[in-house]
Biotite code that builds the C-alpha atoms (Angstrom):
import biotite.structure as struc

atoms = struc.array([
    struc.Atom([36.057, 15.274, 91.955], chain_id="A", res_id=1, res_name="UNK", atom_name="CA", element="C"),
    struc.Atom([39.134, 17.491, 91.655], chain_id="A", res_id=2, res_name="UNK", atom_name="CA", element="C"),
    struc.Atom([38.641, 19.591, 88.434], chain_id="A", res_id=3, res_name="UNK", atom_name="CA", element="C"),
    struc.Atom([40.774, 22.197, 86.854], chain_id="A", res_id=4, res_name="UNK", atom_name="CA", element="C"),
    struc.Atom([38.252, 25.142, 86.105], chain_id="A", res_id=5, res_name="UNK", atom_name="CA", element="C"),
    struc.Atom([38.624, 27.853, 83.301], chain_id="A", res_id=6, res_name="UNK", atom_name="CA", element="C"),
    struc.Atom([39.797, 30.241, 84.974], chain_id="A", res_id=7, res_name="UNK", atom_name="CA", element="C"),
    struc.Atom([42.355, 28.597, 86.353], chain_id="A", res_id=8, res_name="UNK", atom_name="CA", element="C"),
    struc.Atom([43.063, 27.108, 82.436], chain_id="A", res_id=9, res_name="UNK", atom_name="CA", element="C"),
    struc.Atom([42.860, 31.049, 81.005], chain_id="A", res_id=10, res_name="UNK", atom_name="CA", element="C"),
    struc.Atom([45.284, 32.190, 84.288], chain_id="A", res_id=11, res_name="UNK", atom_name="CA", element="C"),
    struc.Atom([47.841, 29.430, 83.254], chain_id="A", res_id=12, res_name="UNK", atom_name="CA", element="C"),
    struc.Atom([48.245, 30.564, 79.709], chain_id="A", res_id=13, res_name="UNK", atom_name="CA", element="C"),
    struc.Atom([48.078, 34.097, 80.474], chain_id="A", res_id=14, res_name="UNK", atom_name="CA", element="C"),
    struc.Atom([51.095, 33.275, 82.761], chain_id="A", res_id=15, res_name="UNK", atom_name="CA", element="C"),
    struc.Atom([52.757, 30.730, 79.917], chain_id="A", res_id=16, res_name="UNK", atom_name="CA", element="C"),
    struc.Atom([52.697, 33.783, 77.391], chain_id="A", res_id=17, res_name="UNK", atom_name="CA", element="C"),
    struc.Atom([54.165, 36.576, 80.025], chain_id="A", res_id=18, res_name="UNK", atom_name="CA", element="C"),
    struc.Atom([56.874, 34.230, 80.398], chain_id="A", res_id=19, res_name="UNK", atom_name="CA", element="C"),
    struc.Atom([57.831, 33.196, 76.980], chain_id="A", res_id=20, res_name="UNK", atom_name="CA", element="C"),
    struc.Atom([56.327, 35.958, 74.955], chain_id="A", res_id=21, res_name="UNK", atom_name="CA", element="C"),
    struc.Atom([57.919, 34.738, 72.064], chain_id="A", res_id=22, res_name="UNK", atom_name="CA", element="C"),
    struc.Atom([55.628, 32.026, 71.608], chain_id="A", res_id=23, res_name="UNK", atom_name="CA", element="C"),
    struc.Atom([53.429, 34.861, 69.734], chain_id="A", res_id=24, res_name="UNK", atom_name="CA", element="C"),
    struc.Atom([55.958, 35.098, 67.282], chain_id="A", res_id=25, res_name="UNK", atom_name="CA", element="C"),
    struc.Atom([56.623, 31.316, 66.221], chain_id="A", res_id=26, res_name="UNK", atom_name="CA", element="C"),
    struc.Atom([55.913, 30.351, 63.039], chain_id="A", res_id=27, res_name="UNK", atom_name="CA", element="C"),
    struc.Atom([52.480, 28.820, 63.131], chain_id="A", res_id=28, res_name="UNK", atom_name="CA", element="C"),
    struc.Atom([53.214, 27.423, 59.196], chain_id="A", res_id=29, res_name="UNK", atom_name="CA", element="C"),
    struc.Atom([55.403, 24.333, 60.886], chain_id="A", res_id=30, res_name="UNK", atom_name="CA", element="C"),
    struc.Atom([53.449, 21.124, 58.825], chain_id="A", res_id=31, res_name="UNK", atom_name="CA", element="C"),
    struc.Atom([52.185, 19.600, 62.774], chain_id="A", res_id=32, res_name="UNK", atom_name="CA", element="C"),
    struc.Atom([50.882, 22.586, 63.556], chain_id="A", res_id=33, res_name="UNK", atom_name="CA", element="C"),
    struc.Atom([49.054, 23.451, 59.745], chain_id="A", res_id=34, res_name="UNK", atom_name="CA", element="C"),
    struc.Atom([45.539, 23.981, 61.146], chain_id="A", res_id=35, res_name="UNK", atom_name="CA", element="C"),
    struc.Atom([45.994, 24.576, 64.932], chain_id="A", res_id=36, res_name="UNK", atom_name="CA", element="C"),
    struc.Atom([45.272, 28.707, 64.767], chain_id="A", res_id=37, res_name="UNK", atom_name="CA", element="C"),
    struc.Atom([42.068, 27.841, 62.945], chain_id="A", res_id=38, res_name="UNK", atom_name="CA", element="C"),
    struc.Atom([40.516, 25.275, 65.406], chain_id="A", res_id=39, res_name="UNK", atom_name="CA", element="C"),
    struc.Atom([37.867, 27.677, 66.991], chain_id="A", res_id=40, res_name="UNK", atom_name="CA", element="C"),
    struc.Atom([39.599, 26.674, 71.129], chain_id="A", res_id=41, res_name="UNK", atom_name="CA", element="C"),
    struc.Atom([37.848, 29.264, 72.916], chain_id="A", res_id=42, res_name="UNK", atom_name="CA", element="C"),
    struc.Atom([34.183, 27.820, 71.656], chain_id="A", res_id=43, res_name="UNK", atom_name="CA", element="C"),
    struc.Atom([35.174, 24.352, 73.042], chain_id="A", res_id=44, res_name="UNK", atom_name="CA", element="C"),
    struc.Atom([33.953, 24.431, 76.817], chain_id="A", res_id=45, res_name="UNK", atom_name="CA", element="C"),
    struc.Atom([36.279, 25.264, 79.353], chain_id="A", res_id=46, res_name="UNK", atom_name="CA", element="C"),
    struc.Atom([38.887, 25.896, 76.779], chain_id="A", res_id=47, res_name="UNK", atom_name="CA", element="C"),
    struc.Atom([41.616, 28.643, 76.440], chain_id="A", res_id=48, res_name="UNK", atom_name="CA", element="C"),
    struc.Atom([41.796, 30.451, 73.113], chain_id="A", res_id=49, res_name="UNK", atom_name="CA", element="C"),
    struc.Atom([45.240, 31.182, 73.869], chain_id="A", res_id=50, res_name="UNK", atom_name="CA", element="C"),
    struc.Atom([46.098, 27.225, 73.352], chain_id="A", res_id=51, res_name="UNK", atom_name="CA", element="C"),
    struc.Atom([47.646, 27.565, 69.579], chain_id="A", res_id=52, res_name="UNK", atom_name="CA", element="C"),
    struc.Atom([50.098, 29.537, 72.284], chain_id="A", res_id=53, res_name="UNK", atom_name="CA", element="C"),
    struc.Atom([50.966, 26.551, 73.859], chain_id="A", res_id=54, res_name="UNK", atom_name="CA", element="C"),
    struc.Atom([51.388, 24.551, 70.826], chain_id="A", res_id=55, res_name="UNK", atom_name="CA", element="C"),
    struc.Atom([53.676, 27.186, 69.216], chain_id="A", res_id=56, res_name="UNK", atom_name="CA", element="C"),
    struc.Atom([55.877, 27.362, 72.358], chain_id="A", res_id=57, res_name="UNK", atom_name="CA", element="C"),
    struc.Atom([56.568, 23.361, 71.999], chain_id="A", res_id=58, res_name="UNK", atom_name="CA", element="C"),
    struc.Atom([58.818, 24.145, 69.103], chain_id="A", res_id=59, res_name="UNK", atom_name="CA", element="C"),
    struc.Atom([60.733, 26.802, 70.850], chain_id="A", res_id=60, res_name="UNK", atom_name="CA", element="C"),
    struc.Atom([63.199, 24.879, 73.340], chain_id="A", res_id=61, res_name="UNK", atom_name="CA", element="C"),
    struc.Atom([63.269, 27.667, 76.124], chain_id="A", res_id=62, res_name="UNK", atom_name="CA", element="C"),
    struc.Atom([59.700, 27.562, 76.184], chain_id="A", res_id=63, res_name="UNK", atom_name="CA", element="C"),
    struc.Atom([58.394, 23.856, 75.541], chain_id="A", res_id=64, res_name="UNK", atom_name="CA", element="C"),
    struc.Atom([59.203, 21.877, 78.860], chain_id="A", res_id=65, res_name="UNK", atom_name="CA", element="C"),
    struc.Atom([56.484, 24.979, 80.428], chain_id="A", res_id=66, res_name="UNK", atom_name="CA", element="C"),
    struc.Atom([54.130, 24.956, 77.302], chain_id="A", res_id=67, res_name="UNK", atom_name="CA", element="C"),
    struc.Atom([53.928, 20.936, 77.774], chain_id="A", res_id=68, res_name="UNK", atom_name="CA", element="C"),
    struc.Atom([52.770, 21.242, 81.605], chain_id="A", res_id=69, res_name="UNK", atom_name="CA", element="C"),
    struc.Atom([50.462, 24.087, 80.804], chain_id="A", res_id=70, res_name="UNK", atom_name="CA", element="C"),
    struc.Atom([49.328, 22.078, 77.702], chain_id="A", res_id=71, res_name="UNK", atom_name="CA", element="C"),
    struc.Atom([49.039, 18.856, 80.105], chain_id="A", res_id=72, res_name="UNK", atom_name="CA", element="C"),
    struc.Atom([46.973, 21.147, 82.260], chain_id="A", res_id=73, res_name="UNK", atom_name="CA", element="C"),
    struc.Atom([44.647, 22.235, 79.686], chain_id="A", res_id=74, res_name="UNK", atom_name="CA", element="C"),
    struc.Atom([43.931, 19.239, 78.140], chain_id="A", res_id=75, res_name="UNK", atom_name="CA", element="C"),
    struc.Atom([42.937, 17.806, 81.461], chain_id="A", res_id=76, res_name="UNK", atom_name="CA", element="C"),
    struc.Atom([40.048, 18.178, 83.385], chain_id="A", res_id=77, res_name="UNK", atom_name="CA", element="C"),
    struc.Atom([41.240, 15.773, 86.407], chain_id="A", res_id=78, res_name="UNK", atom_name="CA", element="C"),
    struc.Atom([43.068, 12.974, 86.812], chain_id="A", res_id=79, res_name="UNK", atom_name="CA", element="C"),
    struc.Atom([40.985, 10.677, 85.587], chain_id="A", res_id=80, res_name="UNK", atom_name="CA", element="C"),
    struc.Atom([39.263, 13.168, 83.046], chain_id="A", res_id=81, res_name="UNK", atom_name="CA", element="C"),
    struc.Atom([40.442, 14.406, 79.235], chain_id="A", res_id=82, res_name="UNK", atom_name="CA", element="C"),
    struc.Atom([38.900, 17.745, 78.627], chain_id="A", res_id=83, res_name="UNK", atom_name="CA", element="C"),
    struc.Atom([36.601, 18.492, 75.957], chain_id="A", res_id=84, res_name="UNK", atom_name="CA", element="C"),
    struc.Atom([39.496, 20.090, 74.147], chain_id="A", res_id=85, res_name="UNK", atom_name="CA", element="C"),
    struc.Atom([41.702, 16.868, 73.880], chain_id="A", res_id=86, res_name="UNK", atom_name="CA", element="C"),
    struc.Atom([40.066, 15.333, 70.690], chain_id="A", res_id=87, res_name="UNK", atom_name="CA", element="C"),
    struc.Atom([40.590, 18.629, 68.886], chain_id="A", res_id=88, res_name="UNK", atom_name="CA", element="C"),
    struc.Atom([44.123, 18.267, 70.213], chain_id="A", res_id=89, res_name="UNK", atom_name="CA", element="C"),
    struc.Atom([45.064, 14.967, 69.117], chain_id="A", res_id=90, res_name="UNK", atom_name="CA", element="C"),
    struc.Atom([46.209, 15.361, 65.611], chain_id="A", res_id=91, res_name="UNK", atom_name="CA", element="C"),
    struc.Atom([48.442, 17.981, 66.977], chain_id="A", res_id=92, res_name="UNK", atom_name="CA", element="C"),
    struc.Atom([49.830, 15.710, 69.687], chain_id="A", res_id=93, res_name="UNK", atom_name="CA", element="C"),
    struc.Atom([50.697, 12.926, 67.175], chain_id="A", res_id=94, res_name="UNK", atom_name="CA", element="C"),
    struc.Atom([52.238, 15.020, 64.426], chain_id="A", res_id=95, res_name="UNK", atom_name="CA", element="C"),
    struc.Atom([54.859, 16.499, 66.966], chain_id="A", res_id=96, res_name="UNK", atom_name="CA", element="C"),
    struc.Atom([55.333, 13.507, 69.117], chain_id="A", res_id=97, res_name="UNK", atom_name="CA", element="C"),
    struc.Atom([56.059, 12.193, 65.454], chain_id="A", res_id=98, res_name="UNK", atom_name="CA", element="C"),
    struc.Atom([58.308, 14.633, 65.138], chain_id="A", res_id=99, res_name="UNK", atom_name="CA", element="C"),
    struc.Atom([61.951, 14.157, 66.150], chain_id="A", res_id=100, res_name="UNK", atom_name="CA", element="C"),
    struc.Atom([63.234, 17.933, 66.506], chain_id="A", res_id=101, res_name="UNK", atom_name="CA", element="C"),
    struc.Atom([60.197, 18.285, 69.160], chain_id="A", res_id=102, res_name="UNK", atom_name="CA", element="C"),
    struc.Atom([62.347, 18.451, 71.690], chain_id="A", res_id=103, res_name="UNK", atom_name="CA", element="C"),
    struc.Atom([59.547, 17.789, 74.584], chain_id="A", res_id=104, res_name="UNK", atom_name="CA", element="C"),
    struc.Atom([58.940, 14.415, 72.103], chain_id="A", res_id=105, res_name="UNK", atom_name="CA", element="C"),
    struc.Atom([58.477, 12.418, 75.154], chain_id="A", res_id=106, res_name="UNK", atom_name="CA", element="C"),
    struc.Atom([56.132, 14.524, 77.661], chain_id="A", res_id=107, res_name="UNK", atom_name="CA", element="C"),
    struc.Atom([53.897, 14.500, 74.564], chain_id="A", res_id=108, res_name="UNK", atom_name="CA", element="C"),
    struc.Atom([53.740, 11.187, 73.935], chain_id="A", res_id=109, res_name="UNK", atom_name="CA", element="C"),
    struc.Atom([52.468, 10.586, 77.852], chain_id="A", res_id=110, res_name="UNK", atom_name="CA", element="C"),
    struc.Atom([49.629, 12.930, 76.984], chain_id="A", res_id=111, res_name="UNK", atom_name="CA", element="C"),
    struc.Atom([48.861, 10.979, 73.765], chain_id="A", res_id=112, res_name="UNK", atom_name="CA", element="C"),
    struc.Atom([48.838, 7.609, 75.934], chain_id="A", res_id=113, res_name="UNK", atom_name="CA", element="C"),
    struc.Atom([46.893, 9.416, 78.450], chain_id="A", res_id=114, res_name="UNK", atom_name="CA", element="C"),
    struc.Atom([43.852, 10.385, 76.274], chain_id="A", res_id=115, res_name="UNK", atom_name="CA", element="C"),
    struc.Atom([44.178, 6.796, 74.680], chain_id="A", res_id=116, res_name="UNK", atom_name="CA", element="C"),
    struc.Atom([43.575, 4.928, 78.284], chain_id="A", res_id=117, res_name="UNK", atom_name="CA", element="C"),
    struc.Atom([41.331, 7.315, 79.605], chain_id="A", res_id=118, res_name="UNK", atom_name="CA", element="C"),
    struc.Atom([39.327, 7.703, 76.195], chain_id="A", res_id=119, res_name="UNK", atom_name="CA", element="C"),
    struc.Atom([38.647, 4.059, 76.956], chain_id="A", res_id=120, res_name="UNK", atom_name="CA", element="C"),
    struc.Atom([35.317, 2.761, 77.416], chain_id="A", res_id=121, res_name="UNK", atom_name="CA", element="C"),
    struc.Atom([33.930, 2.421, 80.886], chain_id="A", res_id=122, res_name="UNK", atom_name="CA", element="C"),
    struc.Atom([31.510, -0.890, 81.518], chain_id="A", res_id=123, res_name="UNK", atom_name="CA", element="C"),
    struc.Atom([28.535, 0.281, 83.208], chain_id="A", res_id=124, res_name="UNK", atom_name="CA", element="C"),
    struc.Atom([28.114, -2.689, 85.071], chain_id="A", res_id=125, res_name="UNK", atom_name="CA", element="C"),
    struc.Atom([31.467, -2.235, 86.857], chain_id="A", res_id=126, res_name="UNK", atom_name="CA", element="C"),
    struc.Atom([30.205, -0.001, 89.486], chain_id="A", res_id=127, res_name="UNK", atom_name="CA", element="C"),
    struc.Atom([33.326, 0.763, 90.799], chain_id="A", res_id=128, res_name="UNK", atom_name="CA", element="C"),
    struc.Atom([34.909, 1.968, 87.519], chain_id="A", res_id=129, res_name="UNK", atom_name="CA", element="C"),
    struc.Atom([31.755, 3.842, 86.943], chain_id="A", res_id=130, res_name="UNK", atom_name="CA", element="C"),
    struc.Atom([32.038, 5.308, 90.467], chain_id="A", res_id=131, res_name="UNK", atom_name="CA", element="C"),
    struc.Atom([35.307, 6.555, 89.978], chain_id="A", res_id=132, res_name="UNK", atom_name="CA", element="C"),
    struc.Atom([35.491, 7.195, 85.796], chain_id="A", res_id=133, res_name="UNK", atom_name="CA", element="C"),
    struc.Atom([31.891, 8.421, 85.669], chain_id="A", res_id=134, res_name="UNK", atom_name="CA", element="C"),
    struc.Atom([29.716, 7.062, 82.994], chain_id="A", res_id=135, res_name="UNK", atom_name="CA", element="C"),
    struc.Atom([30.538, 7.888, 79.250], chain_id="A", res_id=136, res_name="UNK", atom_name="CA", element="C"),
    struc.Atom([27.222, 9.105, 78.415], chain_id="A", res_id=137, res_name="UNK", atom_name="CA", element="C"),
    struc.Atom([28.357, 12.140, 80.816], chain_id="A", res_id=138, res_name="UNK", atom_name="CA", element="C"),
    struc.Atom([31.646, 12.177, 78.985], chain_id="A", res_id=139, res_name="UNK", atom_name="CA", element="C"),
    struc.Atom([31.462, 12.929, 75.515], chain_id="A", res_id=140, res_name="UNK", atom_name="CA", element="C"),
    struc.Atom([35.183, 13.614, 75.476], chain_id="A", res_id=141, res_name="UNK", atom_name="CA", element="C"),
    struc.Atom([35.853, 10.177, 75.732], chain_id="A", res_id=142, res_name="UNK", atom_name="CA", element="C"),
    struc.Atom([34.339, 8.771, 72.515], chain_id="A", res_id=143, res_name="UNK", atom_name="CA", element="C"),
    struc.Atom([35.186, 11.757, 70.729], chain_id="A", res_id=144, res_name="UNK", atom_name="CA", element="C"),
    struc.Atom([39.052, 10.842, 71.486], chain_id="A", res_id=145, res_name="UNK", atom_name="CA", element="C"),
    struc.Atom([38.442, 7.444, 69.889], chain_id="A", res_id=146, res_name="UNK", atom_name="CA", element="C"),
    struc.Atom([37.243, 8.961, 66.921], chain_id="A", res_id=147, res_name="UNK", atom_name="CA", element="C"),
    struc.Atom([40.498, 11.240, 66.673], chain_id="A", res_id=148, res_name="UNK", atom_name="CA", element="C"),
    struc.Atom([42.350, 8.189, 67.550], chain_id="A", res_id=149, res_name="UNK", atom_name="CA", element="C"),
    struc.Atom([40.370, 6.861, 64.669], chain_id="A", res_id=150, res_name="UNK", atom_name="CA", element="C"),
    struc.Atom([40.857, 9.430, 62.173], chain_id="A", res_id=151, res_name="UNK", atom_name="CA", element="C"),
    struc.Atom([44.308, 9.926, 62.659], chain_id="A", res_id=152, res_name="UNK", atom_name="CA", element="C"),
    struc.Atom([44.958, 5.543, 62.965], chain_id="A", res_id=153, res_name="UNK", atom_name="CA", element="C"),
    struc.Atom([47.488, 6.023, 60.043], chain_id="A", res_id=154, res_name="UNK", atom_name="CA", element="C"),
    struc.Atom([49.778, 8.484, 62.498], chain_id="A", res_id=155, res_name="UNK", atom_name="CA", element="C"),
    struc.Atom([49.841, 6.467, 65.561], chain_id="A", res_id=156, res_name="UNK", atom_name="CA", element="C"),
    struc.Atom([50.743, 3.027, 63.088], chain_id="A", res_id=157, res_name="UNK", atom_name="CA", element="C"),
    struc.Atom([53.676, 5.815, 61.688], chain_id="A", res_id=158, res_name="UNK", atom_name="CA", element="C"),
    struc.Atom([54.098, 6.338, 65.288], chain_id="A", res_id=159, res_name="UNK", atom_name="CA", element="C"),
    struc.Atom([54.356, 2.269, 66.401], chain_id="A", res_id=160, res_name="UNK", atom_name="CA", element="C"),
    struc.Atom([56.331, 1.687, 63.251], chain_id="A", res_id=161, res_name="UNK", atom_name="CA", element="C"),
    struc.Atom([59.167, 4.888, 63.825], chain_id="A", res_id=162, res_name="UNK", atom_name="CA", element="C"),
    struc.Atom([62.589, 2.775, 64.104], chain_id="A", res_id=163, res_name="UNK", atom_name="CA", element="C"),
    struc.Atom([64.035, 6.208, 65.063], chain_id="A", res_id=164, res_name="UNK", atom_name="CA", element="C"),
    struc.Atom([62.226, 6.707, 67.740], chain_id="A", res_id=165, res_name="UNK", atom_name="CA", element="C"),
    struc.Atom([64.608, 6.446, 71.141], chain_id="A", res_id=166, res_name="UNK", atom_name="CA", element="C"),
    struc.Atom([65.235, 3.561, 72.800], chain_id="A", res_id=167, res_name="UNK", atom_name="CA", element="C"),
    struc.Atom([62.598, 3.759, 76.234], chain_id="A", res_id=168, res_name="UNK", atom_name="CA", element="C"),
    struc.Atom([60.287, 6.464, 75.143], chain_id="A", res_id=169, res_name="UNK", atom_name="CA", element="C"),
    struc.Atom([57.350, 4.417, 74.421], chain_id="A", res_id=170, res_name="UNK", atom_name="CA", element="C"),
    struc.Atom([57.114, 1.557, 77.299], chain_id="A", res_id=171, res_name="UNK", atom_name="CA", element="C"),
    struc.Atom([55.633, -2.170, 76.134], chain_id="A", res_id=172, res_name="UNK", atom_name="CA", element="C"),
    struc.Atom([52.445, -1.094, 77.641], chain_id="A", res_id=173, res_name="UNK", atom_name="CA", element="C"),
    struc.Atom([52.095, 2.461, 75.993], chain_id="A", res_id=174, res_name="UNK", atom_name="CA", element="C"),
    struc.Atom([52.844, 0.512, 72.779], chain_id="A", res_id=175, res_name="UNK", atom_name="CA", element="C"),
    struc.Atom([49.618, -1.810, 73.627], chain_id="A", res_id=176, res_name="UNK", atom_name="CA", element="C"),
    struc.Atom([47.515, 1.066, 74.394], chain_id="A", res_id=177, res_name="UNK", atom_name="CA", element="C"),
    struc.Atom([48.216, 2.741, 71.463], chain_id="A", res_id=178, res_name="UNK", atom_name="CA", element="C"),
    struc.Atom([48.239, -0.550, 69.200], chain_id="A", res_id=179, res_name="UNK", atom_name="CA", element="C"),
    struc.Atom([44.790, -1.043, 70.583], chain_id="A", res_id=180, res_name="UNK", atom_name="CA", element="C"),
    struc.Atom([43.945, 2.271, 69.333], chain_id="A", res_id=181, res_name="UNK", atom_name="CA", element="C"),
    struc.Atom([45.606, 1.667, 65.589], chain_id="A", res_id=182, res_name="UNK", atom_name="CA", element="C"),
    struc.Atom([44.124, -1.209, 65.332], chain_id="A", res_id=183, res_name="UNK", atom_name="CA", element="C"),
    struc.Atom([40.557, 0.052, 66.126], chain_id="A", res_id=184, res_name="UNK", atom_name="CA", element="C"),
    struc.Atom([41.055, 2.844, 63.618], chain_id="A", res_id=185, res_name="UNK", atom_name="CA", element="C"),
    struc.Atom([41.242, -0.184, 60.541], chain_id="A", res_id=186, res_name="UNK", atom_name="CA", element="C"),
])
């Protein structure tokens, strides 16, 4: 299994923030963001305490096409794996894909329909998914994103319901996925 290590997670920040040092600067008070600098990142394993960083620098438009690839990065532990830092990221994700001055609206959105499919349950009698999603009791991630998804149900139906959304961003299936998720949240 291909996994993006913390190092490698802490290098891509560092390199983020020496490229768009302004990022430090950005008003952290924006109402997506209310909350992000207090979520303790660095204590969630194989996390970056430099992520608020990454969420700043998706308001800034120089900055946010990099700060939503190193943000993809982080959040992911493979392809086929959310990190342990995703469910903590979630609100985040949906207030600023919910957001139409986010300018990076639709790169978000992918993340937020990634987490939703891979936060999926994974039938342990289908040996094959098992073999190549790993069990969820070794993935706490997973149910911990449904629980976001959960908590946060009355976003993504904001989100499904958002007439001003652009025409394409959200694809018939992404709208599914995320339905599915709504509608399991009540």
């Amino acid at each position: 299994m291909c996994v993006v290590d913390a190092a490698a997670k802490e290098a891509a920040v560092a390199g983020f923030l020496q490229e768009y040092p302004q990022t430090l600067q950005i008003d952290s008070e924006h109402p997506a963001l209310r909350g992000c600098a207090e979520v303790p990142w660095s204590d969630i394993p194989g996390c970056p305490a430099g992520i608020p960083s990454l969420f700043y620098g998706l308001l800034d438009q120089a900055a946010a096409p990099e700060a939503a690839h190193v943000l993809t990065n982080v959040l992911m532990d493979g392809i086929f794996y959310v990190s342990a830092a995703m469910p903590m990221a979630l609100p985040f994700l949906l207030r600023l894909v919910s957001d139409p001055d986010v300018s990076v609206r639709s790169s978000l959105l992918d993340i937020v329909v990634i987490a939703a499919e891979l936060s999926e349950p994974v039938d342990a009698e289908n040996e094959r998914a098992v073999l190549l999603l790993g069990c969820d009791s070794d993935h706490p991630e997973r149910e911990q994103c449904r629980a976001a998804f959960t908590n946060h149900a009355s976003l993504l139906r904001m989100l499904l319901d958002d007439d001003a959304l652009p025409h394409g961003l959200m694809s018939v299936d992404d709208r599914a996925c995320l339905q599915k998720m709504a509608e399991a949240g009540g």
